[in-house]
ZANUKE-764009 format. One record per residue (C-alpha): x, y, z; residue in one letter. Coordinates in steps of 0.2 Angstrom, whole numbers, padded with zeros to 4 digits. Example, Ala and Ser with C-alpha at 12.3 -4.5 7.8 and 13.67 -1.06 7.14 Angstrom:
<recs>
<rec x="0062" y="-0022" z="0039" r="A"/>
<rec x="0068" y="-0005" z="0036" r="S"/>
</recs>
This chain:
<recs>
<rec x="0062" y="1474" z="0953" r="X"/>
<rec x="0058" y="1475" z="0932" r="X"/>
<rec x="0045" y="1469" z="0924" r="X"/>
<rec x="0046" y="1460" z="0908" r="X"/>
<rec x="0033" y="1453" z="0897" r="X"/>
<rec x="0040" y="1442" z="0886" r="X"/>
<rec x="0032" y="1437" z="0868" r="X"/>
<rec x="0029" y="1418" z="0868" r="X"/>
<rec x="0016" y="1415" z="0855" r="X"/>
<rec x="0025" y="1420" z="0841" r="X"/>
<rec x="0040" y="1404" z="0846" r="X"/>
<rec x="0023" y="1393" z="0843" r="X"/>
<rec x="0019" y="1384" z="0824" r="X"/>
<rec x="0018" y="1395" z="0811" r="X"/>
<rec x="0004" y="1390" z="0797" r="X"/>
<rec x="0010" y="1373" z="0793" r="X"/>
<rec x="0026" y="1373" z="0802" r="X"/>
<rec x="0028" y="1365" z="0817" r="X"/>
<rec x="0045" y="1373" z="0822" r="X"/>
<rec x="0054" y="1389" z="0812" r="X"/>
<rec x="0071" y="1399" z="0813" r="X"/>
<rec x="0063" y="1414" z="0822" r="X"/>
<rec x="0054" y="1401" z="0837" r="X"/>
<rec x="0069" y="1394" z="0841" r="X"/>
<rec x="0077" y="1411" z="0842" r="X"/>
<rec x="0063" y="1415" z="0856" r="X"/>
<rec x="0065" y="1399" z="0866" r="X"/>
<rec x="0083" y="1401" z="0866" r="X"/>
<rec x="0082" y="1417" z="0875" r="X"/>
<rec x="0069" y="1414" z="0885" r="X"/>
<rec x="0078" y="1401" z="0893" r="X"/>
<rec x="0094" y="1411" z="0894" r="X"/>
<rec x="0083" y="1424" z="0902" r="X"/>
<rec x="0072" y="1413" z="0913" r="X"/>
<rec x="0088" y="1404" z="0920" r="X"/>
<rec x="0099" y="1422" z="0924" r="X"/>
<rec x="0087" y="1435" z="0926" r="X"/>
<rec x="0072" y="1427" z="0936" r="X"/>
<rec x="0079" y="1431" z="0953" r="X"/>
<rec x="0082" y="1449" z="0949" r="X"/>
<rec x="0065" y="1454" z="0937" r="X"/>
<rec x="0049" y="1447" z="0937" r="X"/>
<rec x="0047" y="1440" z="0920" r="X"/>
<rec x="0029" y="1437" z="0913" r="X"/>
<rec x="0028" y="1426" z="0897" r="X"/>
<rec x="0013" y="1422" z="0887" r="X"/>
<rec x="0007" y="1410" z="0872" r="X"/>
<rec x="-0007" y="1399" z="0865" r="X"/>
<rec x="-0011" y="1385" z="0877" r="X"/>
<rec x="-0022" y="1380" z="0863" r="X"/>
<rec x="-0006" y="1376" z="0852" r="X"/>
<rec x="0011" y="1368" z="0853" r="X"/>
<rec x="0022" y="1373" z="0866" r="X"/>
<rec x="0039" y="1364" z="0868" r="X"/>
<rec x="0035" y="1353" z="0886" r="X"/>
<rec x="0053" y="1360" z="0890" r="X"/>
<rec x="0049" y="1377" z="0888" r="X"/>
<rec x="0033" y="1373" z="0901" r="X"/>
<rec x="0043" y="1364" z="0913" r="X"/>
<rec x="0055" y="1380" z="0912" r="X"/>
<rec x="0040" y="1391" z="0915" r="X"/>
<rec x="0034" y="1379" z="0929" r="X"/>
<rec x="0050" y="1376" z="0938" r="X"/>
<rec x="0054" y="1397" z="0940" r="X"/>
<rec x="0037" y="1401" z="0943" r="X"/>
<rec x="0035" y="1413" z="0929" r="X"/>
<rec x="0020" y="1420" z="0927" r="X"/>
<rec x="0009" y="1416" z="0910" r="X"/>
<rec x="-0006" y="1421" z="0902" r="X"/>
<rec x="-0014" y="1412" z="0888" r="X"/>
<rec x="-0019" y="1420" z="0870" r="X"/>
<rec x="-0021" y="1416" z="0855" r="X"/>
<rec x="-0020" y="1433" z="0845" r="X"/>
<rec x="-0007" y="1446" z="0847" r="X"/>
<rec x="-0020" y="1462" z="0848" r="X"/>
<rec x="-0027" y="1450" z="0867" r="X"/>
<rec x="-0008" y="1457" z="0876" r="X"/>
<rec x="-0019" y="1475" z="0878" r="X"/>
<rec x="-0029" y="1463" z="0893" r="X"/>
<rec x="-0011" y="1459" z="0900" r="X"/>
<rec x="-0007" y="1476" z="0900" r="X"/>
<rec x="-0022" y="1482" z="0910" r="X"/>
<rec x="-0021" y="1468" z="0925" r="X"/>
<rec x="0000" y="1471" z="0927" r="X"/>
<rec x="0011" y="1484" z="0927" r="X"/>
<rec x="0024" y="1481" z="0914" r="X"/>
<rec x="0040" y="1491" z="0913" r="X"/>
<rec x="0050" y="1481" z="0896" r="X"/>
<rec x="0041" y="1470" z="0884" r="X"/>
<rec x="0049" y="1460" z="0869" r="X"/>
<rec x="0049" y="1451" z="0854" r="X"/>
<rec x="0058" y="1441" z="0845" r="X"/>
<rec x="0047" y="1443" z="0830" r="X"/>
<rec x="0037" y="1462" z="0832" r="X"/>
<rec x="0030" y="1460" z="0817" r="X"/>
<rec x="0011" y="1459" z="0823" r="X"/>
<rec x="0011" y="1473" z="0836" r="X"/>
<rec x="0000" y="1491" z="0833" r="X"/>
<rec x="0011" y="1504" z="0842" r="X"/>
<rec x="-0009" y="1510" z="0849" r="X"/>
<rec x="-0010" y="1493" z="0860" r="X"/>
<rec x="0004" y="1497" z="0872" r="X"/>
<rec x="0004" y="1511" z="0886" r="X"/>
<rec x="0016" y="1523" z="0886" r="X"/>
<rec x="0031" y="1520" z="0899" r="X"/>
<rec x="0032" y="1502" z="0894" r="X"/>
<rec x="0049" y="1501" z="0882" r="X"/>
<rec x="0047" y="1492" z="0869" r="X"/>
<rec x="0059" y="1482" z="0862" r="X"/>
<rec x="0063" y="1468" z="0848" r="X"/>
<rec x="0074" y="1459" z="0836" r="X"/>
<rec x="0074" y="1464" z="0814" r="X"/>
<rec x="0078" y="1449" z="0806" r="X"/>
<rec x="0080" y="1456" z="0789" r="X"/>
<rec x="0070" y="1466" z="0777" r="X"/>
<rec x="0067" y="1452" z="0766" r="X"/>
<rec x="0051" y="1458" z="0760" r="X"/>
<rec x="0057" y="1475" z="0753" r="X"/>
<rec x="0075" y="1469" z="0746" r="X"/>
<rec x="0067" y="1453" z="0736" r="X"/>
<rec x="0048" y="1451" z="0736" r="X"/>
<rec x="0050" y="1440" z="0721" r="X"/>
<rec x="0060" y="1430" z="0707" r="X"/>
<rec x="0059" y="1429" z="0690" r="X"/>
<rec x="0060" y="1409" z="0696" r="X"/>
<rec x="0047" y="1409" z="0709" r="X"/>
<rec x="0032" y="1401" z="0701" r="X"/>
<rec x="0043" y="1385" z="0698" r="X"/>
<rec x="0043" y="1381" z="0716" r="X"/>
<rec x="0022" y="1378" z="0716" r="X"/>
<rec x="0010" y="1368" z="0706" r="X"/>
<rec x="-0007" y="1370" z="0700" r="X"/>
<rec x="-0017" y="1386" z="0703" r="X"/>
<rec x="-0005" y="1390" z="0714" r="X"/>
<rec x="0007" y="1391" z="0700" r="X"/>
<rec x="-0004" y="1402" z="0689" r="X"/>
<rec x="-0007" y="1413" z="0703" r="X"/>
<rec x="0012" y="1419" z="0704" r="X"/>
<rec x="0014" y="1418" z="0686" r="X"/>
<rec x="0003" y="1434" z="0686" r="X"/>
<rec x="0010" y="1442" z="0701" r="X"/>
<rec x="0027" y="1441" z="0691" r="X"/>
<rec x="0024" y="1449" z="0677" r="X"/>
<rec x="0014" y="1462" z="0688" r="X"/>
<rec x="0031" y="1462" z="0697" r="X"/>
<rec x="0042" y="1462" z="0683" r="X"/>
<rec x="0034" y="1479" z="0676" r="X"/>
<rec x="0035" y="1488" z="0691" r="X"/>
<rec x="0049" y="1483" z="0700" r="X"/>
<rec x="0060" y="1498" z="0695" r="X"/>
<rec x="0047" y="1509" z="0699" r="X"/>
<rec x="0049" y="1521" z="0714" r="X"/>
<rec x="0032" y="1521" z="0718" r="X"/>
<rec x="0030" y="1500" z="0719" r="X"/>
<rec x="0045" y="1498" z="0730" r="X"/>
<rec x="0040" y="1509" z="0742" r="X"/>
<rec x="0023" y="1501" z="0743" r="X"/>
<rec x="0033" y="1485" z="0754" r="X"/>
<rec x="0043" y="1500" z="0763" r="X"/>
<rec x="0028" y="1505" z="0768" r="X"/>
<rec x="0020" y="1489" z="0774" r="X"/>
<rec x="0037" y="1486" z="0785" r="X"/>
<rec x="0035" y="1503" z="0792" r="X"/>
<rec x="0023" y="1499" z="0805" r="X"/>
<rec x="0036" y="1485" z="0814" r="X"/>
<rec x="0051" y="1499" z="0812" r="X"/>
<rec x="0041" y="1513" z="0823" r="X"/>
<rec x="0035" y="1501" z="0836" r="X"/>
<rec x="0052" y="1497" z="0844" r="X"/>
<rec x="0061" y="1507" z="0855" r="X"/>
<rec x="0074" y="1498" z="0858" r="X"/>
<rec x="0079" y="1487" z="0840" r="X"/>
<rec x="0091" y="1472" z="0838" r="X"/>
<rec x="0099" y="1468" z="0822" r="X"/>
<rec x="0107" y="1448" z="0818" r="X"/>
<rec x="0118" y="1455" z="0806" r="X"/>
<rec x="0128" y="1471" z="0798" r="X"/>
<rec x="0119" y="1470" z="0783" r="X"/>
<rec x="0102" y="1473" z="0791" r="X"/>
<rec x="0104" y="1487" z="0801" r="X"/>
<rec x="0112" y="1499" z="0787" r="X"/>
<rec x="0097" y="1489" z="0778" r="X"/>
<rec x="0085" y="1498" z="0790" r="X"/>
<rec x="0093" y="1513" z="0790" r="X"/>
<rec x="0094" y="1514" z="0772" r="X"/>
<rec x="0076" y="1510" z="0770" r="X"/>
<rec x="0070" y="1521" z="0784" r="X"/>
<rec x="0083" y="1537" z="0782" r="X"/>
<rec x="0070" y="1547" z="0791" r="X"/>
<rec x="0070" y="1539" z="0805" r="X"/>
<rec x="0080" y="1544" z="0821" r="X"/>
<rec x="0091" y="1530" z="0825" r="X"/>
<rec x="0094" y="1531" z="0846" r="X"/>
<rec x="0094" y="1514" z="0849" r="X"/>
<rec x="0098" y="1501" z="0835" r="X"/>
<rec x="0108" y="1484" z="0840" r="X"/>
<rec x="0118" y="1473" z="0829" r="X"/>
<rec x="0118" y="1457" z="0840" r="X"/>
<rec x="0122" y="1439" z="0831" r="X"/>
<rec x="0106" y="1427" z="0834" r="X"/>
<rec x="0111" y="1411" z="0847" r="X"/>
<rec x="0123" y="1398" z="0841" r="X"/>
<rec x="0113" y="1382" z="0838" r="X"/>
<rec x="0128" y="1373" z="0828" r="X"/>
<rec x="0135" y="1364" z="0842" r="X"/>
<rec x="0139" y="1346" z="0836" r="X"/>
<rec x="0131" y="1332" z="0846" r="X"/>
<rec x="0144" y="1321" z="0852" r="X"/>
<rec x="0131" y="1307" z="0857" r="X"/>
<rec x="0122" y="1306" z="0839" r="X"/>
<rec x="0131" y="1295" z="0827" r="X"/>
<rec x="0120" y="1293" z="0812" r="X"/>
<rec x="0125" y="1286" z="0795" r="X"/>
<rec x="0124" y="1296" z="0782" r="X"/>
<rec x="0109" y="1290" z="0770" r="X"/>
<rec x="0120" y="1295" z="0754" r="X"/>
<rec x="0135" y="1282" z="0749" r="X"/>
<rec x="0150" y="1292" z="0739" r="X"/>
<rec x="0155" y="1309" z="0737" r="X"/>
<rec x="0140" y="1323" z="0735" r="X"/>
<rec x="0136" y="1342" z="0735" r="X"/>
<rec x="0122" y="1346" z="0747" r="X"/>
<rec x="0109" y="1359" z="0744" r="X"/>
<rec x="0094" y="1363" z="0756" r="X"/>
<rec x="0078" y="1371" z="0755" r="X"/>
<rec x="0069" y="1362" z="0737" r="X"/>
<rec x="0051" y="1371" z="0741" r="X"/>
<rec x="0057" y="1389" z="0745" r="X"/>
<rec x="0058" y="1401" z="0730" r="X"/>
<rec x="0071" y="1412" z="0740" r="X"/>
<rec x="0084" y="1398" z="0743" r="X"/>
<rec x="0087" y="1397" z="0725" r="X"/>
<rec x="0088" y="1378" z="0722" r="X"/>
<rec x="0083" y="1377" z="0706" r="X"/>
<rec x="0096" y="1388" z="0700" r="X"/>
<rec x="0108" y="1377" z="0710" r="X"/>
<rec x="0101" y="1359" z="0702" r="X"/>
<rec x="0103" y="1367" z="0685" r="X"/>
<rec x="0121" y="1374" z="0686" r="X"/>
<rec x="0124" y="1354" z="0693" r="X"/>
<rec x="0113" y="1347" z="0677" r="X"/>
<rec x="0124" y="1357" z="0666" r="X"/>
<rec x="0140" y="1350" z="0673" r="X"/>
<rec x="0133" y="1332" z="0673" r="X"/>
<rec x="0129" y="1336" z="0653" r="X"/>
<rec x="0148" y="1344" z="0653" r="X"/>
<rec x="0153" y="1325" z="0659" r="X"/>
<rec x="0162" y="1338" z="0674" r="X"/>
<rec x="0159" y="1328" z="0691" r="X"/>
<rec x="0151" y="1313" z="0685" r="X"/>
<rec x="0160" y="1305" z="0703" r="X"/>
<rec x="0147" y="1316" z="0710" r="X"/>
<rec x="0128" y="1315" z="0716" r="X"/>
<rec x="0119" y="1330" z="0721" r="X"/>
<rec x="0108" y="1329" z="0736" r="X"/>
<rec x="0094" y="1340" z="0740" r="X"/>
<rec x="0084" y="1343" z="0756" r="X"/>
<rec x="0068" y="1347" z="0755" r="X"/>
<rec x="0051" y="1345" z="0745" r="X"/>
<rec x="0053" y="1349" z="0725" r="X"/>
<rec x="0041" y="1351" z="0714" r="X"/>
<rec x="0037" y="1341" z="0697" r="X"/>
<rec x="0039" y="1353" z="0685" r="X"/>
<rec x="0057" y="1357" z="0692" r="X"/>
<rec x="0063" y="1339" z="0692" r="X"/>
<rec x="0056" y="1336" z="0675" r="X"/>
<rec x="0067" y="1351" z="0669" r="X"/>
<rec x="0082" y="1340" z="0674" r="X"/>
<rec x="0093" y="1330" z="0659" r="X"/>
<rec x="0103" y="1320" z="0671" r="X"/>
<rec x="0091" y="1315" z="0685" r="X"/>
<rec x="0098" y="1298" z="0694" r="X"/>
<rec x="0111" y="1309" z="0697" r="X"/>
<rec x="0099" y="1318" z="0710" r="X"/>
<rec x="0095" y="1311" z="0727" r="X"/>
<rec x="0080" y="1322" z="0731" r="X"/>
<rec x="0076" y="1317" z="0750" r="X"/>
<rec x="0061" y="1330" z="0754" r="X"/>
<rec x="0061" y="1334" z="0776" r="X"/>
<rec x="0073" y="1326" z="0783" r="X"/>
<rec x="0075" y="1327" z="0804" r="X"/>
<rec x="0090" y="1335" z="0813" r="X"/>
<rec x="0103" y="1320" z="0815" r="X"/>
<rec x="0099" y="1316" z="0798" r="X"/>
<rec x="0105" y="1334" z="0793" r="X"/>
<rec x="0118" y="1335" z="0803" r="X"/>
<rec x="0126" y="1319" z="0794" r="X"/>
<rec x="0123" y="1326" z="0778" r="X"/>
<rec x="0131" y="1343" z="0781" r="X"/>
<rec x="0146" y="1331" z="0788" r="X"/>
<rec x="0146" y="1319" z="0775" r="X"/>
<rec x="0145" y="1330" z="0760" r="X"/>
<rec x="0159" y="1335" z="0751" r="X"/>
<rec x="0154" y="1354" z="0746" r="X"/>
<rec x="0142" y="1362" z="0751" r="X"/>
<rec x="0130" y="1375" z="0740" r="X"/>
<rec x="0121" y="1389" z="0746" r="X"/>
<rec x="0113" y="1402" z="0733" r="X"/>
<rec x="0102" y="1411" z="0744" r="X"/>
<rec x="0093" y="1425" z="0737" r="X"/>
<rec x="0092" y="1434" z="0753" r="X"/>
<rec x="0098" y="1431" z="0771" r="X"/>
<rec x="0097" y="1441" z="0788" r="X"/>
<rec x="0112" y="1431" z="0799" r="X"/>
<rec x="0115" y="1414" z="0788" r="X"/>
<rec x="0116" y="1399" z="0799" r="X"/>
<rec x="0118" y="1383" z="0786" r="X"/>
<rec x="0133" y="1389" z="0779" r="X"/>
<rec x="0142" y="1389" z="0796" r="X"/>
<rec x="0130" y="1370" z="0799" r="X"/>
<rec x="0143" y="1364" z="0784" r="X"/>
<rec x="0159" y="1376" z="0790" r="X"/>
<rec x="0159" y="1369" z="0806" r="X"/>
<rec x="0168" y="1351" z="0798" r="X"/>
<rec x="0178" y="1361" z="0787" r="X"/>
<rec x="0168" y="1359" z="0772" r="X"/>
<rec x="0171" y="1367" z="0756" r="X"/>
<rec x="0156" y="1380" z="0754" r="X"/>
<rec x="0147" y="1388" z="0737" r="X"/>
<rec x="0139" y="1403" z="0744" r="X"/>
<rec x="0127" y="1417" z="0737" r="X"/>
<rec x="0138" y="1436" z="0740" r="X"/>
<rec x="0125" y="1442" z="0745" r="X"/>
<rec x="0116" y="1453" z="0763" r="X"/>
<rec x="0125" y="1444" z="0777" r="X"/>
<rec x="0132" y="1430" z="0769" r="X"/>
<rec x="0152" y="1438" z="0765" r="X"/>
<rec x="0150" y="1445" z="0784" r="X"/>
<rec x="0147" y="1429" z="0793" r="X"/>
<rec x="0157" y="1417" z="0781" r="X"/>
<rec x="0173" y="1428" z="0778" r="X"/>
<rec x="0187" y="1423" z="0766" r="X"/>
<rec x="0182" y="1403" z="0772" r="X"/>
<rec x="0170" y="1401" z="0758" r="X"/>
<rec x="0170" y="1405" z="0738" r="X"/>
<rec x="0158" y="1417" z="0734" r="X"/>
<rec x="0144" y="1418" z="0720" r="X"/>
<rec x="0131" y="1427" z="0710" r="X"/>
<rec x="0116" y="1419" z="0713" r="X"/>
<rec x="0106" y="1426" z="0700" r="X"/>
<rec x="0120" y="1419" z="0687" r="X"/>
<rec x="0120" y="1397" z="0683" r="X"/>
<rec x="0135" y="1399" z="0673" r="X"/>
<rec x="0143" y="1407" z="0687" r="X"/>
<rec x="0136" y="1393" z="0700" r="X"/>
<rec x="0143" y="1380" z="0688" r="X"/>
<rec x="0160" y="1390" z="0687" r="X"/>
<rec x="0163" y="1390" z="0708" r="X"/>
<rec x="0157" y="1374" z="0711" r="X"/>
<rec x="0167" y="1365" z="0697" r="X"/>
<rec x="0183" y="1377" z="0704" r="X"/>
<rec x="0178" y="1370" z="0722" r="X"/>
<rec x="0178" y="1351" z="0715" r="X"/>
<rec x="0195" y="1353" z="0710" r="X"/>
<rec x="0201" y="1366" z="0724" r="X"/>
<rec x="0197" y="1364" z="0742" r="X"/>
<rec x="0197" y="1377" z="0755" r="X"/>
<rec x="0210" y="1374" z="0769" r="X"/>
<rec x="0200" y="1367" z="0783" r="X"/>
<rec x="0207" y="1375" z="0796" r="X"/>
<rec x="0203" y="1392" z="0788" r="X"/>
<rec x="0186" y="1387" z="0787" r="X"/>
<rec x="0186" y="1381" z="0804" r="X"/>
<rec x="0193" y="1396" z="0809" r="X"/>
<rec x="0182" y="1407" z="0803" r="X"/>
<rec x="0167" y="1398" z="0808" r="X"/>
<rec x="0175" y="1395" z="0827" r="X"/>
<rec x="0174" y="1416" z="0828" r="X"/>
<rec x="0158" y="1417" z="0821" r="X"/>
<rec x="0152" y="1404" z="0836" r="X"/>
<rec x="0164" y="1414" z="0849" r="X"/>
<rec x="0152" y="1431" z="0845" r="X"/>
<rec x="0137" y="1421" z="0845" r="X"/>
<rec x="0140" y="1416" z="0863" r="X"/>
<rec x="0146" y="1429" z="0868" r="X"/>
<rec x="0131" y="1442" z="0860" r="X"/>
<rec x="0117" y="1430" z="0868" r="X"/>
<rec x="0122" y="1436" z="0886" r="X"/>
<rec x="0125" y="1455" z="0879" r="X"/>
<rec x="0105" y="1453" z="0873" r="X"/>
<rec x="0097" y="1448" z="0885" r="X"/>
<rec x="0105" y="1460" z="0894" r="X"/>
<rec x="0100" y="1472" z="0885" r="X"/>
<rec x="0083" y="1465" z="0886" r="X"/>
<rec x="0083" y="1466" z="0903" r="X"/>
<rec x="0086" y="1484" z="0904" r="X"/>
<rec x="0105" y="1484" z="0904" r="X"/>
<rec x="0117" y="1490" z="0892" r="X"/>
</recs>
C-alpha cells in the first residue's frame, strides 16, 4: 500500500484572505482522494492547527482516519519525512518547497497554475488600484519596470525566481494548454518527461436550493475583481464611462464586485451609473452572474478562467480578454478583446448590447468545458495516486 503525503497548509488563509482559487483547488482533491483512494493507499495530510481549516475538511480527515501532522511552515514537512516512509507527495501549490528538503525516492508531484509572474509582473495601470504610500511605492516600481521590461536580462530575473518551483516536481499538472507551452517555452532547457494538462475541478454547479434576488433592478454589465490590478477593471469602467459620455447604453448600469479605490472612482464622468458593491458572498454572486445581462471580463492574465464560464453557464453574453487560456476554455461562445485597448473594450461591448450570442452556443460550450472538468478530476488524482 502507497504512501501519499498530501499538502494541506497551503488550502489554509492566505495573508488576508480567508478562502482563495488555489485552497479550494486542494480541498477539492483532497476530498475526491480521501473518499476513493483511502482503502487502497495510506494517505497522510498535514496543515496549521493554529489557523483555519474548513470543519468539513477535519470531519473528512476524522471520519477516514487519515493521519495528520500539524505545521505551520512549509520547511517543518522534513520532520514528516523522518518519522514515515513516504513514496508520492503533492501540491496543489509547490511554490514553497526546496528540492533539498525531500529524500530521494519520494516522487514528487504538483499542479502549475500559470506563469503569472513571468508573463505580466506589472501594468502601466497598476498603481491605480492602491492609495497612499502604497501608491507611490508602485509608482516607482513602474517606471523601473517600464525601462527595463524589453530587456533580456530583467525578464529573466522572474524566470529565474519560478525556476526553483519548475525543478522540484517530478511529476507536473498543468489547468490549461496555455500554461504548459508556457512552461516549456520559459524553461526550453528542461527535459519535459512528465508534464500534465489537466482542467482544475468544476465548481460552477448551480444550486438549485438558493434562490437569492438579485441586488441590482434593470439591465446591467457585471465586472469583478475592483482591487486587483491584473483583472483590468479599470480599463473595463472606463471603456463603460466613455459609452455613458457617448449617450451608448444609457438603459444600462455597470456593476462591479469588489473593493475600488478613490482615485479610480473619481476618474469616473458618469458615476450613478456605477453600482460599486465591494465583497459580496457566493449566492450573492451567483445572482449577479445570473441576472446580468453581459458579462465583462479583461483579464490581463489567467491560467484556466473560471468566471467566464460562472456567466456562460446561463448563457450569458461574455466580453472576454483574448488572451492565455481564455479563447481555450471559452471557444467561439464568447466575443473576444484586447485588454490592453479601451476603445476596443467599448467597441465589443457596445456590439454585444446590440448582438447577443445564441444561448445555446454558449451553453454548449460551457456544458463541454464542465464535462472535461469532471472527468479530468478523476484522471488527476489518479495520476496523483500513482496511476496513469
Amino acid at each position: 500500500m502507497k504512501t501519499i503525503l498530501f499538502d494541506l497548509l497551503l488550502s489554509q488563509p492566505s495573508g488576508t484572505t480567508k478562502f482563495h482559487g488555489g485552497g479550494e483547488y486542494i480541498k477539492t482533491i483532497f476530498e475526491y482522494i480521501v473518499r476513493n483512494y483511502s482503502d487502497k493507499a495510506r494517505i497522510i495530510a498535514y496543515y496549521d492547527n493554529k489557523n483555519f481549516l474548513d470543519d468539513w475538511i477535519k470531519d473528512l480527515i476524522h471520519k477516514y482516519e487519515i493521519k495528520e501532522y500539524f505545521i505551520s511552515d512549509t520547511s517543518e514537512i522534513q520532520g514528516i519525512f523522518k518519522q514515515e516512509k513516504v513514496e508520492i507527495f503533492y501540491s496543489g501549490l509547490p511554490y514553497l518547497y526546496h528540492k533539498s528538503w525531500f529524500p530521494e525516492k519520494v516522487i514528487i508531484k504538483g499542479t502549475i497554475h500559470g506563469l503569472r509572474s513571468i508573463e505580466i509582473p506589472h501594468d502601466e495601470f497598476e498603481y491605480k488600484y492602491l492609495k497612499g504610500k502604497e501608491r507611490h511605492k508602485c509608482q516607482i516600481r513602474l517606471i523601473k519596470w517600464m525601462i527595463l521590461k524589453n530587456k533580456i536580462s530583467y525578464k529573466q530575473k522572474f524566470v529565474d525566481g519560478f525556476k526553483p518551483s519548475i525543478m522540484l516536481l517530478d511529476e507536473m499538472v498543468c489547468d490549461s494548454e496555455h500554461t504548459k507551452y508556457s512552461i516549456m517555452s520559459n524553461y526550453p532547457e528542461q527535459v519535459w518527461k512528465s508534464i500534465n494538462v489537466i482542467y482544475p475541478p468544476r465548481k460552477f454547479v448551480k444550486e438549485t436550493n438558493i434562490n437569492i434576488a438579485c441586488s441590482v433592478e434593470g439591465k446591467f454589465i457585471l465586472l469583478l475583481g475592483g482591487d486587483r490590478w491584473l483583472k483590468n477593471a479599470y480599463r473595463g469602467l472606463k471603456a463603460m464611462d466613455n459609452l455613458y459620455s457617448k449617450q451608448y447604453m444609457n438603459d444600462y448600469k455597470t456593476v462591479l464586485v469588489g473593493d475600488i479605490s478613490d482615485n479610480i472612482m473619481k476618474e469616473l464622468i458618469n458615476i450613478d451609473k456605477f453600482v460599486f458593491l465591494g465583497y459580496v458572498k457566493s449566492e450573492e454572486l451567483e445572482s449577479l452572474y445570473e441576472s446580468c445581462d453581459i458579462f465583462v471580463y479583461p483579464s490581463l492574465n489567467e491560467g484556466f478562467g473560471y468566471p467566464p464560464l460562472e456567466a456562460m453557464k446561463y448563457g450569458k453574453t461574455c466580453v472576454i480578454s483574448a488572451v492565455c487560456s481564455l479563447p481555450e476554455i471559452c471557444g467561439q461562445a464568447v466575443y473576444y478583446v484586447n485588454p490592453y485597448d479601451i476603445e476596443e473594450i467599448e467597441n465589443r461591448i457596445l456590439h454585444a448590447s446590440e448582438v447577443k450570442i445564441d444561448k445555446l452556443q454558449v451553453i454548449s460550450q460551457c456544458d463541454k468545458i464542465l464535462a472535461r472538468q469532471t472527468y479530468d478530476l478523476k484522471k488527476l488524482c489518479n495520476l496523483i495516486m500513482g496511476g496513469k
